[in-house]
C-alpha positions in Angstrom: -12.9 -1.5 3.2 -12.9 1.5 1.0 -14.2 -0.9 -2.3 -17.8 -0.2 -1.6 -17.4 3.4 -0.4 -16.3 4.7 -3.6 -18.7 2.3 -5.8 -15.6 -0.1 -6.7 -16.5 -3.5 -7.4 -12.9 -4.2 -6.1 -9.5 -2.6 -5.4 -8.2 -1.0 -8.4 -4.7 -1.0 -7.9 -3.6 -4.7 -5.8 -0.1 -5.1 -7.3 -0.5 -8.9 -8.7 0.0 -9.0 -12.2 -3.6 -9.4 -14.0 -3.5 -9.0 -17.2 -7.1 -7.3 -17.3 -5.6 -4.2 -15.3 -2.7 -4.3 -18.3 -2.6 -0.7 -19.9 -1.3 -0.9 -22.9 0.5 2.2 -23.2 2.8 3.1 -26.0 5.7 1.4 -23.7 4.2 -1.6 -22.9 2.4 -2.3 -26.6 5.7 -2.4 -28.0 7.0 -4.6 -25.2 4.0 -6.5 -25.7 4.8 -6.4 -30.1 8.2 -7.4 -29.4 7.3 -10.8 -27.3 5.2 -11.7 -30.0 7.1 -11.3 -32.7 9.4 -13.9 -30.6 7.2 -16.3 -30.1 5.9 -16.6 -33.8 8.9 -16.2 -35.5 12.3 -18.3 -35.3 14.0 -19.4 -32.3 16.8 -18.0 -30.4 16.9 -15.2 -27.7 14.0 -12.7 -27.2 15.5 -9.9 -23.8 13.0 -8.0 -22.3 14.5 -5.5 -19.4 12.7 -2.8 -17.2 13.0 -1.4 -13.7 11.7 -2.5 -11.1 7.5 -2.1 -10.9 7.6 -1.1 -14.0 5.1 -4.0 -15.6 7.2 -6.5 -16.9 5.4 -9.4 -15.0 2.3 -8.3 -16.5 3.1 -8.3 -19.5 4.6 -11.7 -19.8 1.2 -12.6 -18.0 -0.6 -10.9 -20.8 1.9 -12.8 -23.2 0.8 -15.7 -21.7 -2.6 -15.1 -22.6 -2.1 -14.6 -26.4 -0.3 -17.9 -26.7 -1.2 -19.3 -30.3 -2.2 -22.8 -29.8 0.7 -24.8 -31.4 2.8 -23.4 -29.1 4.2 -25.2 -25.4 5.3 -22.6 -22.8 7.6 -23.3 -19.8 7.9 -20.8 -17.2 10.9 -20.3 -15.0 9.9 -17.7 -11.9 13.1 -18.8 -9.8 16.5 -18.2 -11.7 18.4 -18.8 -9.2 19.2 -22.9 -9.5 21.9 -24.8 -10.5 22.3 -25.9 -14.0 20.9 -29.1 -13.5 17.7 -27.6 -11.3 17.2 -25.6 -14.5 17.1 -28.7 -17.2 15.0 -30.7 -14.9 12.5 -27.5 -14.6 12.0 -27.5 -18.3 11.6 -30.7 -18.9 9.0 -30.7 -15.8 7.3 -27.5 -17.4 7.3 -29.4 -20.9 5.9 -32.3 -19.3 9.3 -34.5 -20.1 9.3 -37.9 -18.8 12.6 -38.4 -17.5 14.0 -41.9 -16.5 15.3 -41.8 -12.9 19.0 -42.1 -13.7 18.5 -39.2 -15.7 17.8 -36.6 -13.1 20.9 -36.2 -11.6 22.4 -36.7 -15.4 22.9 -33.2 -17.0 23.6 -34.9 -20.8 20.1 -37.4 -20.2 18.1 -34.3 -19.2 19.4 -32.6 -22.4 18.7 -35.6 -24.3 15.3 -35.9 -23.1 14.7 -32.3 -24.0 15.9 -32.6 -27.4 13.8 -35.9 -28.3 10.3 -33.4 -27.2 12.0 -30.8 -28.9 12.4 -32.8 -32.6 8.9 -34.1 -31.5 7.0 -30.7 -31.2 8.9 -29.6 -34.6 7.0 -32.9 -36.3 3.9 -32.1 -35.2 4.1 -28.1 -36.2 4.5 -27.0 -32.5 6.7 -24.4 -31.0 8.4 -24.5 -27.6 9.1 -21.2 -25.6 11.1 -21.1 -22.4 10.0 -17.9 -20.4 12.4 -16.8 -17.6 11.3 -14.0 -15.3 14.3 -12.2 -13.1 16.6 -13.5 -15.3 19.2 -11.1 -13.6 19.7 -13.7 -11.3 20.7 -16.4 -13.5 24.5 -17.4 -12.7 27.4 -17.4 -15.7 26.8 -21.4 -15.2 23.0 -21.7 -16.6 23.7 -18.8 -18.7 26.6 -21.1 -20.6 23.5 -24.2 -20.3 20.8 -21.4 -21.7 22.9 -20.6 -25.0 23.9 -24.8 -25.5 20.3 -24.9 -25.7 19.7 -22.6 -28.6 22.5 -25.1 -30.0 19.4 -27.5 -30.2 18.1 -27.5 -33.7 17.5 -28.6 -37.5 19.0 -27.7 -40.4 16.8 -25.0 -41.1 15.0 -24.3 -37.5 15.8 -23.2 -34.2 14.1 -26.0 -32.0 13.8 -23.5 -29.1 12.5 -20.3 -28.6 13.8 -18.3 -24.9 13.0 -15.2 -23.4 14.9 -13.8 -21.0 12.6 -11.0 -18.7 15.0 -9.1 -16.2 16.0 -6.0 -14.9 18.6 -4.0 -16.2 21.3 -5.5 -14.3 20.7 -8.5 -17.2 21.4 -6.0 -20.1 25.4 -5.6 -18.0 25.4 -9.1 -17.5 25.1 -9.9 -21.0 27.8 -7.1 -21.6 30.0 -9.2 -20.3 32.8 -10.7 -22.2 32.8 -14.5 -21.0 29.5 -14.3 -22.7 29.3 -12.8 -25.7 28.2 -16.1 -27.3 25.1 -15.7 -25.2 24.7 -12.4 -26.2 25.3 -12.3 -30.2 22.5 -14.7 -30.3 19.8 -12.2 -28.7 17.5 -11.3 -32.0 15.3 -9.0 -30.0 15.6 -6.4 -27.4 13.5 -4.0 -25.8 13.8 -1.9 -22.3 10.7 -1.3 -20.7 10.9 2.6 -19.7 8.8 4.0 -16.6 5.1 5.8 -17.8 5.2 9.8 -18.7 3.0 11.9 -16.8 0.1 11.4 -19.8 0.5 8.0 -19.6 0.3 7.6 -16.3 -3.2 9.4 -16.0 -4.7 7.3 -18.4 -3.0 4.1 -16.1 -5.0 5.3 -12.9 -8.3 6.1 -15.3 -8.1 2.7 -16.9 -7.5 0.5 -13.9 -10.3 2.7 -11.8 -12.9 1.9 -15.1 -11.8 -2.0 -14.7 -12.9 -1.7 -11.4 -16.0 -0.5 -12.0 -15.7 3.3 -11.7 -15.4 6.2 -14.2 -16.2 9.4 -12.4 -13.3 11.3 -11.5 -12.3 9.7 -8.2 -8.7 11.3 -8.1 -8.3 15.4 -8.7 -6.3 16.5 -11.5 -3.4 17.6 -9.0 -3.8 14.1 -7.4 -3.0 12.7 -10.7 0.0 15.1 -11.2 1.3 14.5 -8.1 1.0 10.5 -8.3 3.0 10.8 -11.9 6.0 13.4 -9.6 6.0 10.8 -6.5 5.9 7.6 -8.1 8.4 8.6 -11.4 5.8 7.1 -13.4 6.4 3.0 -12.3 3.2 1.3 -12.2 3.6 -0.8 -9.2 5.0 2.8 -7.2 1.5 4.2 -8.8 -0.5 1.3 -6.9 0.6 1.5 -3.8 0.3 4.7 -3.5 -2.9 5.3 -4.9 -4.3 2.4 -3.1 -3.3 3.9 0.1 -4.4 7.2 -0.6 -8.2 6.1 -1.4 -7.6 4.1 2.0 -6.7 7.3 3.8 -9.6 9.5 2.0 -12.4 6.3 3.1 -10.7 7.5 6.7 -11.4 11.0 6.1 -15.2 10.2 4.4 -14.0 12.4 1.3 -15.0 10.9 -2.0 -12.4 13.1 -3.9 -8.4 12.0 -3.2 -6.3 14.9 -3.0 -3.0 15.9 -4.0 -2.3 16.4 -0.2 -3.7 12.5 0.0 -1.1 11.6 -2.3 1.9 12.9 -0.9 0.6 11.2 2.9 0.4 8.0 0.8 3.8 8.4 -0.9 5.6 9.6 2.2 4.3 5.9 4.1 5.3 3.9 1.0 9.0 5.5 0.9 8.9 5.7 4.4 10.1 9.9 4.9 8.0 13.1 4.3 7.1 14.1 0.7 7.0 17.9 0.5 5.0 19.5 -2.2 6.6 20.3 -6.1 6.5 23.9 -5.1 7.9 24.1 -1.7 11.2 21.8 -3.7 11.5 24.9 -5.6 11.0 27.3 -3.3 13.4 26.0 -1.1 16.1 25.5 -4.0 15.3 29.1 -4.9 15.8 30.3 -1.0 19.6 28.3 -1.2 20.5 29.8 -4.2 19.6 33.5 -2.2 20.7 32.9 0.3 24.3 31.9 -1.2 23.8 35.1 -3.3 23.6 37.2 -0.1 26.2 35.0 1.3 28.9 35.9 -1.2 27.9 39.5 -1.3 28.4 40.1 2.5 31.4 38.3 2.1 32.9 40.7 -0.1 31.3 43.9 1.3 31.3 43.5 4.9 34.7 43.2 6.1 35.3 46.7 4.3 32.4 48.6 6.3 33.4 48.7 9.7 30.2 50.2 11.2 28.2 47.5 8.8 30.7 45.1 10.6 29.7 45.8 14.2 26.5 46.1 13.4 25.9 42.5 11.9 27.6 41.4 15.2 25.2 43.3 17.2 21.6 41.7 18.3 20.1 43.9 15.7 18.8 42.7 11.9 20.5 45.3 9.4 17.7 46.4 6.9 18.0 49.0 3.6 16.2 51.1 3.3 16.4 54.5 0.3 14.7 57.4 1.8 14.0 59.1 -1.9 14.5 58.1 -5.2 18.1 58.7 -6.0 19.0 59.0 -2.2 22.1 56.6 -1.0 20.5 53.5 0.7 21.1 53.8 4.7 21.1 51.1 7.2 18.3 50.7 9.6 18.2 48.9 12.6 15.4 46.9 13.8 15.4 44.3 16.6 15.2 40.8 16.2 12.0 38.9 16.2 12.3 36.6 19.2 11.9 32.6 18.3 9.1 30.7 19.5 9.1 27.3 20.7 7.2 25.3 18.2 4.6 22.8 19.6 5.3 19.3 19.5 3.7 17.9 16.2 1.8 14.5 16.2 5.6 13.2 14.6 7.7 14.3 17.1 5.4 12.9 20.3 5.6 9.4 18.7 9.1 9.3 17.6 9.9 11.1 21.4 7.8 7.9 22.6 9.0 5.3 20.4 10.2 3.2 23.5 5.9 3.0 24.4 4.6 2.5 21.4 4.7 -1.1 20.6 1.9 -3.8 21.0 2.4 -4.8 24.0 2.1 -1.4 25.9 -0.5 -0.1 23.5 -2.8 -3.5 24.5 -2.2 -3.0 28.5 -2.9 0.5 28.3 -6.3 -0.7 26.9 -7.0 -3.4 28.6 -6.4 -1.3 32.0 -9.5 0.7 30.4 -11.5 -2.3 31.3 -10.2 -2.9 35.1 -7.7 -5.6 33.5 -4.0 -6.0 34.1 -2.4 -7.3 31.5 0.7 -10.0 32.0 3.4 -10.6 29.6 3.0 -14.2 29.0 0.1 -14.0 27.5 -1.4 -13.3 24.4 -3.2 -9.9 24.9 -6.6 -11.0 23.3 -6.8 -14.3 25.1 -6.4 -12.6 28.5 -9.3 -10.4 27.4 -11.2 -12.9 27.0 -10.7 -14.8 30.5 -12.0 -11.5 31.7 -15.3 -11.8 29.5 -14.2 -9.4 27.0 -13.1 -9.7 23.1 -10.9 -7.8 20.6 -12.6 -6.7 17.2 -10.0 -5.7 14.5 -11.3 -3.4 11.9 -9.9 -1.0 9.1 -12.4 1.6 8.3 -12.7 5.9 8.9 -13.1 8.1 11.4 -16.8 7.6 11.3 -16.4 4.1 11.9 -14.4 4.4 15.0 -16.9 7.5 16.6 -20.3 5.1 16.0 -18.1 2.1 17.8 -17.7 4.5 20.2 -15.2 2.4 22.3 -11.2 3.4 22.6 -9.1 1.6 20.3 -5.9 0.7 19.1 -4.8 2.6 16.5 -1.8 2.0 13.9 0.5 5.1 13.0 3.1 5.5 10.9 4.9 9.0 11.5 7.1 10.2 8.6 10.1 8.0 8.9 8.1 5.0 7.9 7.7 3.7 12.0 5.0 1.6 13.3 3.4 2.7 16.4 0.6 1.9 18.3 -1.1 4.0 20.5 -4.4 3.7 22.3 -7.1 6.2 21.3 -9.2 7.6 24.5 -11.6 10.3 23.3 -12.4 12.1 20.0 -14.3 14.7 19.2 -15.2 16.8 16.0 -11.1 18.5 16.0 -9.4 16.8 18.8 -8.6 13.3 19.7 -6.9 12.1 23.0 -4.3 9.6 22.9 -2.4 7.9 25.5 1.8 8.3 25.4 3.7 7.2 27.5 2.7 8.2 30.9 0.6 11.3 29.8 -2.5 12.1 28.0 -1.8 14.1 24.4 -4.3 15.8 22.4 -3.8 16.2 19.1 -5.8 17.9 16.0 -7.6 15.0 14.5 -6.5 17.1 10.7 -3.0 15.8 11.8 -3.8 12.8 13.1 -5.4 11.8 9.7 -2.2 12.4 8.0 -0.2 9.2 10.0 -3.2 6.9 10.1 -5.0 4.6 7.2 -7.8 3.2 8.9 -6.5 0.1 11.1 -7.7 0.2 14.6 -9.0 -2.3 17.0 -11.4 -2.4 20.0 -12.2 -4.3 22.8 -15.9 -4.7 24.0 -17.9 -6.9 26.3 -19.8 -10.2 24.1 -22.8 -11.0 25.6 -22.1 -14.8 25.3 -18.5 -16.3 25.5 -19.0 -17.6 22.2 -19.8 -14.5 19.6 -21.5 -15.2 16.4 -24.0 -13.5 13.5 -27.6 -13.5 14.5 -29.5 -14.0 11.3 -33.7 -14.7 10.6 -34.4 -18.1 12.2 -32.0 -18.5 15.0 -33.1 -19.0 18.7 -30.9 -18.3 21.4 -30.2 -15.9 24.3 -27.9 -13.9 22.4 -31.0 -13.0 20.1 -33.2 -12.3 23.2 -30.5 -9.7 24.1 -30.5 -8.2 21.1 -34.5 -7.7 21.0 -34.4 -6.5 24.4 -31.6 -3.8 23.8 -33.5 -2.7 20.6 -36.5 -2.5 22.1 -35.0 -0.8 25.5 -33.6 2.1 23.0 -36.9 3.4 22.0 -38.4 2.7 26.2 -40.4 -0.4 25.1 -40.6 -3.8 26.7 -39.6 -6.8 24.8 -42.4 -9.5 23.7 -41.9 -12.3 26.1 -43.3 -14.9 23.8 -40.7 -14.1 21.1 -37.9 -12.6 23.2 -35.7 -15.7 21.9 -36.4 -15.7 18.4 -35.3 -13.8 15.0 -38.1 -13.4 13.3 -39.3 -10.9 10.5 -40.0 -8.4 12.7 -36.9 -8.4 14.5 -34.6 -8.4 11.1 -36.9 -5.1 10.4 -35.7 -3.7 14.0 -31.9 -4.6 13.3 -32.5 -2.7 9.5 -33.6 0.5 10.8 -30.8 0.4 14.1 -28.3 0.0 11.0 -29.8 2.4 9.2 -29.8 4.8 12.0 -26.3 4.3 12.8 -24.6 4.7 9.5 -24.0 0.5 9.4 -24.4 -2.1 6.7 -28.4 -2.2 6.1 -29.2 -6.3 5.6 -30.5 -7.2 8.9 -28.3 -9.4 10.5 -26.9 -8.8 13.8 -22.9 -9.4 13.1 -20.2 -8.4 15.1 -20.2 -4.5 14.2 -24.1 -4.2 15.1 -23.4 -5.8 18.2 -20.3 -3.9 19.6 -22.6 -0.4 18.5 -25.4 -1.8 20.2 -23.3 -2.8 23.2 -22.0 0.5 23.7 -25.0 2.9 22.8 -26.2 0.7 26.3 -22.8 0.6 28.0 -22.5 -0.1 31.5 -21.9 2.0 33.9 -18.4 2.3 34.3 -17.4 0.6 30.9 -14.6 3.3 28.4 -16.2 4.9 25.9 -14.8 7.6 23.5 -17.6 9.8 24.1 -20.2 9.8 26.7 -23.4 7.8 25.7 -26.6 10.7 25.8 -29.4 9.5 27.8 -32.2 7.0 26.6 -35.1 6.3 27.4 -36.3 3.0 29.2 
């Protein structure tokens, strides 16, 4: 996708929790300080709490990877088990062998525990339980979590928890049929969302990790993904993720502050309006109710001012001279226009049409084929000879393909649609709703779509495959006559079935020439161009083929 457009050696900003991407803001160093301090010190309760996305997981990860080495970790992702689900988890974490009368036995599970427990103590070991979403643990394993910390020496805590949750786990604790639980708790920290420095420095870092240190994102870009994310890392991926997947769309190598708020608005799933049209509209209320309170009081006093306002005519002030009284002037109202349907409105108008099912018959009528619902839409393409391509990639991409697609559009109330994609050109593109052709600004149109489309074309064989050097077939005798028809030659009957040097050399410089991946091997994508730059007649294309010679 975008990855090698950019120069990234991979996506940046994929939400999984890898502890290289960690940025070790202020925030999350002291998070980081206070797990530590946990694990290397005495035992008890260790809380770690933080709003969603906001890099607790990776942290714990990271935790996870500055383990000293006398110490045994069991990790407890799922919190929400009974209290015997949650000894027999430990113990299978700790690698516990447990007799089988035991397992269903909460006091042998404990047991068990406690003999590795007295065991790791002897040897100079430490045993941390780690469990993630801890919010979710009921008052039952809560009341089993604190008889654990029971479990020690005379001098030594034989057990060491951490508890990693959201901040519903801070009220949990607050409550009163726990307070045990909670006067035991020796650390605390609440992991608070980035500041607007930090957050730079977040998308910088994880953009260097993946291999790139020019300034991919503009400084209002940056601004604008610290205002529309509130500064929570895993808000801060998605977005940015998406919006250098809608500026590989646009074949822009700079993301925009316009390319953030498109990102954010499909992520929340609504329209983000720009920082300054906020304020201008809080401004224009706060007028507004101004002018509002005014009127109230002076109108009903002016009886002629009173008529007036009543009148089809907008009252203006006006002072003739400096010092004159201000006299009211009259001037017509400005009649209202009937704004155009936007790209929004004709999709949510056709929501009814703009599923799968009637975006794949529309294109598969394209082709001469009718479509029936009991099957599944590529299958019946290909009993008529035909296959579907799925592909994510620009606007580029989907002109040198040249064939109407399927494209996925998500308007700005978060909703799907899919809608078939007839003809583009350098402004416009042509898209089929409903029972009628629209044509919408392609500027728009970039603003609802991230790159996903698909095609249909026409294989040459029923079985498609990658032609590579060495293969002989009659897929590869196609391909040497198509190249070879393009520039009005004939194709060397003695080698028409064979990929040979020369031929890998032809398919470089048709790649080349078409704005594809340069390695010589025919895949899919240099077959479908090659299939339609030679189209036959009476096959859809987005834009009619100019003529070649031979």
């Amino acid at each position: 996708m975008y990855t090698r457009f950019f120069g990234l050696t991979e996506k940046p900003f994929a939400i999984t929790p890898d502890p290289r991407y960690l940025y070790l803001s202020e925030r999350h160093a002291e998070a980081l300080a206070h797990l530590l301090y946990g694990v290397n010190e005495s035992g008890g309760f260790i809380q770690l709490t933080g709003e969603v996305g906001t890099g607790k997981t990776t942290v714990v990860r990271t935790l996870l990877s500055r383990i000293p080495q006398h110490a045994d970790v069991a990790v407890i992702m799922n919190p929400r088990i009974s209290s015997l689900e949650f000894l027999l988890t430990i113990c299978e974490e700790l690698g516990v062998s447990i007799a089988q009368s035991d397992h269903a036995s909460v006091k042998g599970l404990v047991d068990a525990l406690n003999g590795r427990l007295l065991s790791a103590h002897a040897e100079g070991r430490r045993v941390i339980v780690i469990v993630d979403e801890a919010q979710n643990l009921s008052a039952e394993v809560l009341e089993q979590v604190r008889l654990l910390t029971n479990l020690e020496t005379s001098t030594h805590k034989l057990l060491q928890i951490i508890l990693i949750g959201q901040p519903e786990l801070r009220e949990l604790l607050d409550r009163n049929d726990l307070r045990q639980l909670a006067q035991r708790i020796t650390g605390r920290y609440h992991l608070q969302p980035l500041s607007a420095e930090e957050t730079l420095g977040y998308v910088r870092h994880r953009l260097r990790v993946a291999g790139v240190s020019d300034e991919i994102f503009s400084k209002a870009a940056l601004a604008e993904v610290h205002r529309v994310s509130r500064g929570i890392p895993r808000v801060i991926n998605v977005c940015c993720d998406r919006a250098l997947l809608g500026a590989f769309t646009r074949e822009t190598h700079q993301v925009t502050a316009s390319l953030i708020r498109t990102a954010a608005g499909e992520v929340y799933g609504r329209r983000i309006m720009p920082s300054w049209v906020v304020g201008l509209t809080i401004v224009g209320i706060l007028v507004a109710a101004g002018i509002a309170v005014i009127t109230w009081r002076v109108l009903p006093h002016s009886p002629t001012i009173a008529r007036l306002a009543n009148s089809s005519a907008v009252i203006v002030g006006r002072q003739m001279s400096p010092g004159a009284p201000v006299v009211a002037v009259l001037q017509p109202k400005q009649p209202t226009l009937k704004p155009t349907l936007s790209i929004n409105n004709l999709l949510i108008s056709h929501r009814s049409q703009t599923d799968d099912a009637a975006a794949y018959r529309r294109l598969l009528s394209l082709w001469g084929v009718a479509m029936t619902e009991d099957r599944e839409p590529c299958a019946q393409a290909n009993k008529a000879g035909l296959a579907c391509l799925d592909q994510q990639g620009s606007w580029a991409q989907v002109k040198i393909l040249n064939r109407p697609a399927i494209l996925t559009l998500i308007d700005n109330q978060g909703e799907k649609h899919r809608v078939v994609l007839t003809h583009l050109d350098a402004k416009n593109a042509t898209l089929i709703l409903g029972e009628h052709d629209e044509q919408v600004p392609l500027e728009e149109l970039s603003n609802i779509w991230f790159g996903e489309f698909v095609v249909i074309w026409k294989p040459k064989s029923a079985h498609v495959r990658t032609l590579a050097l060495g293969m002989r077939n009659d897929q590869v005798r196609w391909l040497r006559r198509s190249l070879s028809a393009l520039k009005g030659l004939a194709a060397d009957p003695e080698k028409s079935d064979l990929y040979d040097p020369v031929l890998v050399e032809a398919v470089r410089n048709f790649q080349r020439d078409y704005r594809l991946a340069v390695d010589g091997i025919a895949g899919v994508q240099t077959q479908v161009v090659l299939d339609a730059i030679l189209a036959e007649p009476g096959s859809p294309l987005l834009v009619a083929n100019a003529p070649h010679s031979g």
